[in-house]
C-alpha positions, 0 to 999 in steps of 0.5 A: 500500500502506498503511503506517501505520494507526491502529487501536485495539486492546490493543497486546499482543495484536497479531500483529506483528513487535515492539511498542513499549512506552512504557516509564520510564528505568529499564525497570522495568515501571510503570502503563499500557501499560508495566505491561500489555506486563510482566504479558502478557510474563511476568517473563523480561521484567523479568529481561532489561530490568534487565541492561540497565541502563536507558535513556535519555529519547529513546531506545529498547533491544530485548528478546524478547517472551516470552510476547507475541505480538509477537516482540520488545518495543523500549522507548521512553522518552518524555519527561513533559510539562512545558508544552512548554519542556523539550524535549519534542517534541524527545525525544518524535521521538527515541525515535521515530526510536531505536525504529524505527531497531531495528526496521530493524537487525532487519529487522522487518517490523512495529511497532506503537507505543502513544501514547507518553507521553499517558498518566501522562506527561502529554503532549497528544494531539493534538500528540504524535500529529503528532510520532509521525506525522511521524517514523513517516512519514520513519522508514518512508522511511528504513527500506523493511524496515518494511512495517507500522505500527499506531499503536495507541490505547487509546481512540477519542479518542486515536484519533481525534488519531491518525487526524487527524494522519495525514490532515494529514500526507497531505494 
């Protein structure tokens, strides 16, 4: 059975159990896919993301999915990429780890993660696809409940990074 898949797609159309959205620390909405999962939720999502008072890089908080139809929206701050010296690849796993981790606590059966942090923040693709399969792949063995998880890509490029750290990975 397969249970990671790279799929290109707009994250917030996709019928899964949560999305993961590649969110800013202070879980305000910004550009990108932040700025798309907020306007497709609806402004409940902001509502409920500034009583939590933030989050973290490297690490991840909950919410409904409002007007989505995902049934949630686990935020995942990654880091910004400052040349690799910043412990970034370390932060990038965590917020990986964290998102799913709330996934398994809910028991979903279905998460789909964006490229967290390739886009304004700056982080290469290639090696933040290794991290996102890596941890995905030892997230799924820790947690059997996850059945499903797209690594959805905005673009044919970024899938491409997505699909060949995969296949190195299985290989």
């Amino acid at each position: 059975m397969v249970r990671v898949e790279v799929i290109e797609a707009d994250i917030t159309t996709l019928r899964v159990d949560a999305v993961v959205n590649a969110a800013n620390t202070r879980l305000a909405g910004g550009d990108g896919v932040d700025g798309a999962i907020h306007r497709a939720a609806g402004p409940e999502l902001l509502k409920e993301c500034l009583a939590l008072g933030g989050c973290p890089t490297g690490e991840a908080r909950i919410t409904a999915g409002y007007a989505l139809p995902a049934r949630y929206v686990i935020h995942a701050v990654g880091p910004v990429w400052h040349g690799g010296a910043a412990d970034e690849a370390r932060l990038l796993a965590s917020c990986y780890r964290c998102a799913l981790r709330l996934a398994a606590d809910r028991n979903l059966r279905s998460v789909a993660f964006p490229a967290i942090s390739c886009g304004v923040y700056g982080y290469p693709v290639d090696q933040a696809a290794r991290v996102a399969v890596t941890e995905v792949s030892a997230g799924l063995t820790r947690h059997p409940v996850i059945e499903l998880v797209q690594l959805c890509c905005f673009d044919n490029s970024v899938a491409r990074a997505y699909r060949n750290a995969l296949a190195a990975h299985a290989a």
